[in-house]
C-alpha positions as CSV (number, residue, x, y, z in Angstrom):
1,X,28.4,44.3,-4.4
2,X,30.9,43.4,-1.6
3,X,34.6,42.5,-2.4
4,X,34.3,39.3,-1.2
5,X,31.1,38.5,-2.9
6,X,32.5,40.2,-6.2
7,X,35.8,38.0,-6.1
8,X,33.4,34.9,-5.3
9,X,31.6,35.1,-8.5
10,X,34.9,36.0,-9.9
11,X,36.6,32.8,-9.5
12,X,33.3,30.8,-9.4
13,X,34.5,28.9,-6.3
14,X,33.7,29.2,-2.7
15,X,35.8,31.6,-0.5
16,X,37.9,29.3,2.4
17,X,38.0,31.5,4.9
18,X,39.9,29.6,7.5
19,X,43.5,29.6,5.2
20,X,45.0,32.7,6.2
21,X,42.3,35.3,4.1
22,X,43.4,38.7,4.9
23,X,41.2,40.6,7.3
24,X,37.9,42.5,6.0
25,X,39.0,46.0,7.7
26,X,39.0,49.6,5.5
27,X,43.1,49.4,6.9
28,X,43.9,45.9,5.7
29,X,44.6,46.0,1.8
30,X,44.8,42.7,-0.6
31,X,46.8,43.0,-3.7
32,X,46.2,41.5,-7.2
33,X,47.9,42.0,-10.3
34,X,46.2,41.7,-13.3
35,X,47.9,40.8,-16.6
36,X,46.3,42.1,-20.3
37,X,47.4,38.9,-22.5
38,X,46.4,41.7,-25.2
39,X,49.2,43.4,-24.6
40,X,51.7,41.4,-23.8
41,X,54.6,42.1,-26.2
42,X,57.0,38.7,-25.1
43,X,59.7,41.8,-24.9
44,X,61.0,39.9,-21.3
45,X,61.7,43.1,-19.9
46,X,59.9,41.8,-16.9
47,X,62.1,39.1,-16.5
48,X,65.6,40.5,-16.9
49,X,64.4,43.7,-14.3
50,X,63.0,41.0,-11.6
51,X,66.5,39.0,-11.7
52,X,68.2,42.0,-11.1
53,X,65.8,43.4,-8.5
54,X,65.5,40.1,-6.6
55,X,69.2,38.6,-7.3
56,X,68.5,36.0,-8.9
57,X,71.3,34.6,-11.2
58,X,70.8,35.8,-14.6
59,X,72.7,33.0,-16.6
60,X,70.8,30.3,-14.5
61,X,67.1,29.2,-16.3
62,X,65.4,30.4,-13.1
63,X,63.3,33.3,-12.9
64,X,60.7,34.5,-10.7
65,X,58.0,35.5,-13.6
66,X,58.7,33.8,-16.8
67,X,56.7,34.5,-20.0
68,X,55.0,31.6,-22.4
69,X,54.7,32.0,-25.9
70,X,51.5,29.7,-27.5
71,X,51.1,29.9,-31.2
72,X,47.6,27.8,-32.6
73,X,46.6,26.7,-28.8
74,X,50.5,25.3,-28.0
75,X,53.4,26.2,-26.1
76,X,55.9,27.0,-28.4
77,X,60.1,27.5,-28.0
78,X,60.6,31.2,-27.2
79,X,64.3,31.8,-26.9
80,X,65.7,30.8,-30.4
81,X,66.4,33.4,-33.1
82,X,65.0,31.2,-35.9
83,X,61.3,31.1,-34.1
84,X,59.2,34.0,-36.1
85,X,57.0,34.1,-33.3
86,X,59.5,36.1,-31.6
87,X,59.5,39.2,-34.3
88,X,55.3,39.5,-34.7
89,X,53.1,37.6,-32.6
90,X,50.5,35.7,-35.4
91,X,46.6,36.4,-35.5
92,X,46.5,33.1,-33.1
93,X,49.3,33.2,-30.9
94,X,49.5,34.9,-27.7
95,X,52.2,35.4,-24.7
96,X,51.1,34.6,-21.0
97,X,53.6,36.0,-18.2
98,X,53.5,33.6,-15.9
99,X,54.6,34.4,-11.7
100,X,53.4,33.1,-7.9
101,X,49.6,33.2,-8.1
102,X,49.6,34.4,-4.0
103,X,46.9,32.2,-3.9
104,X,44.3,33.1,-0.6
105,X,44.2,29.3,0.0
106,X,47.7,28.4,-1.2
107,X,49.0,24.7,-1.2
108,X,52.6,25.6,-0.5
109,X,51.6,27.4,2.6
110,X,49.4,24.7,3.8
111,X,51.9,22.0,3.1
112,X,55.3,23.5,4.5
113,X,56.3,21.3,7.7
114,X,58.7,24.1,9.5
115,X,56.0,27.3,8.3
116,X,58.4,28.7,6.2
117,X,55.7,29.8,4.0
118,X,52.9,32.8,5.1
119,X,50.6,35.2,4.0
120,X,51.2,38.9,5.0
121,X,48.3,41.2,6.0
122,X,47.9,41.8,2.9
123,X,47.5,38.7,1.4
124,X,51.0,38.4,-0.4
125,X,52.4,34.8,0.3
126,X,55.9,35.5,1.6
127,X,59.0,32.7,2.5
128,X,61.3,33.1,5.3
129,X,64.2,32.2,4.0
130,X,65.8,31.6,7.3
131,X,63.3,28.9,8.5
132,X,63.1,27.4,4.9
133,X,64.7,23.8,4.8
134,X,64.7,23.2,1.2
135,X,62.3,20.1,1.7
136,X,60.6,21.1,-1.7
137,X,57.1,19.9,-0.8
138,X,56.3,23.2,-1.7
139,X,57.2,23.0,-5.0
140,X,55.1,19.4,-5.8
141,X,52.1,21.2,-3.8
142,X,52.4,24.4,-6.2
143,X,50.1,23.8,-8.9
144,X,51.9,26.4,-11.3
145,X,55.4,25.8,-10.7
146,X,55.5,28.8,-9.5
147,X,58.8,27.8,-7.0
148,X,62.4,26.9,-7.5
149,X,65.4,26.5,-5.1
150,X,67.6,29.4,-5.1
151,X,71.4,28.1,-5.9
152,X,72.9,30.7,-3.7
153,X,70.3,30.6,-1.1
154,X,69.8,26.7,-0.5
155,X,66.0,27.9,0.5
156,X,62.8,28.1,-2.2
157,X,62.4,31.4,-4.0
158,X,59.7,32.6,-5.7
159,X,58.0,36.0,-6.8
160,X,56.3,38.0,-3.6
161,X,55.3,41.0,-5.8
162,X,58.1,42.6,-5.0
163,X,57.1,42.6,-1.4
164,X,59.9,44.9,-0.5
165,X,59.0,47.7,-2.3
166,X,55.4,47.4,-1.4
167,X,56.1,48.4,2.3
168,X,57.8,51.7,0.7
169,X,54.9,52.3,-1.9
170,X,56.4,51.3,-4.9
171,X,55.0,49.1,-7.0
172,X,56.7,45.5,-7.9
173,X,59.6,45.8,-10.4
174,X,57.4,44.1,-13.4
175,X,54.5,46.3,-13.7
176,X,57.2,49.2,-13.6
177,X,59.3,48.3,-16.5
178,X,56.0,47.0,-18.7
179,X,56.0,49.1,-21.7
180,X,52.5,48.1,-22.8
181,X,51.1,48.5,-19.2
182,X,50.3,44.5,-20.1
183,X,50.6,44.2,-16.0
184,X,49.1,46.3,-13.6
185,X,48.6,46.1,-9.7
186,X,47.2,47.4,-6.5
187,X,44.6,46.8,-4.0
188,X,41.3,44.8,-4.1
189,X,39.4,47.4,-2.1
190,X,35.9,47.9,-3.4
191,X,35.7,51.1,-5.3
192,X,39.8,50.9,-6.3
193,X,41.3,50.5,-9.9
194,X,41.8,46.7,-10.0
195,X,38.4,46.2,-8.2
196,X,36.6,48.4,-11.2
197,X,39.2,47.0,-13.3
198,X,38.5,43.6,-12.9
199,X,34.8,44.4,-12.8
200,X,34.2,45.4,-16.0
201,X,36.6,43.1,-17.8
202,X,36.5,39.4,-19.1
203,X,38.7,37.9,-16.6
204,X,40.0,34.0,-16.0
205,X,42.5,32.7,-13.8
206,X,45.0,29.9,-14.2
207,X,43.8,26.4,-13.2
208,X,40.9,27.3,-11.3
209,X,39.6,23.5,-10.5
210,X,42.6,23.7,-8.1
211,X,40.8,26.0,-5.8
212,X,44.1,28.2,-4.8
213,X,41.9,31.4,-5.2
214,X,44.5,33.1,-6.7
215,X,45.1,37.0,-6.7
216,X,46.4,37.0,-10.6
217,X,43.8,37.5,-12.7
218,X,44.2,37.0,-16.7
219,X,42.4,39.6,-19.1
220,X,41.4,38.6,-22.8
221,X,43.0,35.1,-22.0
222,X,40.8,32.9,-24.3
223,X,42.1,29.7,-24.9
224,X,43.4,27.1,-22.1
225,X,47.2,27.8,-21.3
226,X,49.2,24.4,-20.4
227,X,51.3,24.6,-16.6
């Protein structure tokens, strides 16, 4: 099967070809990241090492990825000492890291008035924070409130998986620090780990009826997740 027929039945929802899809060449890559619900710990590792990486204030309640505790189907409080969930996750609650989907038709791309917003050749969805006007239209467009304003900056921030350390072959910051290997990431490329990955897994994606196509995928993810 063909990686774009595979990620079509994937996602159940027609590839849109025409916003900014990444070239079908053997020297263009797309990256995913794919997060194991199953293994996600809540230990926040991934959020304290992306502030530092990206510089985004700790003691602000901003963050790139975030993580989402649900307990019996519900979002429940996460950063309080007296919540037990924090100590043992119970037989039916779960955590769901949450980041920029990098979505192959992506709303905040399509509705930035100065193109700010832009997919590389890869298909990571980058801002240029020099063009950026703070308008925020790409924050109402972003259907999982995946964007903020950066205090310091005065221009939207957001995760771009660590785009900087992708052009030197590292991976992003998150999947580094993980100590469950709950997220893991790489190329799309028929034959590679996340293709075969993906593959053989039960995989969902957040909000799908949106039609973002997103490139993070969501292993053992059972129940609906509110956004």
């Amino acid at each position: 099967m063909k990686r774009r027929e595979f990620l079509k039945t994937l996602l159940a929802l027609p590839i849109i070809p025409a916003i900014s899809m990444p070239a079908n060449s053997k020297n263009t890559k797309e990256y995913a990241m794919v997060v194991d619900v199953d293994k996600c710990i809540g230990c926040g590792k991934c959020v304290i090492a992306c502030k530092i990486e990206n510089h985004v204030p700790m003691e602000l309640p901003i963050s790139r990825t975030w993580i989402e505790g649900y307990l019996d189907g519900k979002k429940v409080v996460m950063n309080t000492e007296e919540n037990p969930f924090l100590k043992s996750k119970a037989k039916n609650g779960f955590y769901v890291p949450k980041l920029c989907n990098h979505c192959a038709n992506a709303p905040c791309v399509i509705v930035c008035p100065v193109y700010a917003r832009f997919h590389t050749k890869e298909g990571v969805v980058l801002v240029d924070k020099n063009t950026c006007i703070g308008c925020k239209y790409c924050i109402t467009a972003c259907p999982y409130g995946a964007t903020f304003v950066h205090p310091e900056e005065k221009a939207t921030d957001k995760c771009t998986f660590c785009y900087h350390r992708l052009v030197r072959g590292l991976k992003p910051v998150c999947v580094l620090v993980c100590p469950t290997e709950a997220r893991r990431f790489g190329s799309l490329e028929e034959g590679s780990k996340i293709y075969e990955l993906l593959k053989r897994s039960r995989v969902k994606v957040l909000k799908p009826e949106a039609g973002t196509l997103p490139r993070v995928f969501y292993l053992n993810l059972d129940a609906v997740v509110e956004l």
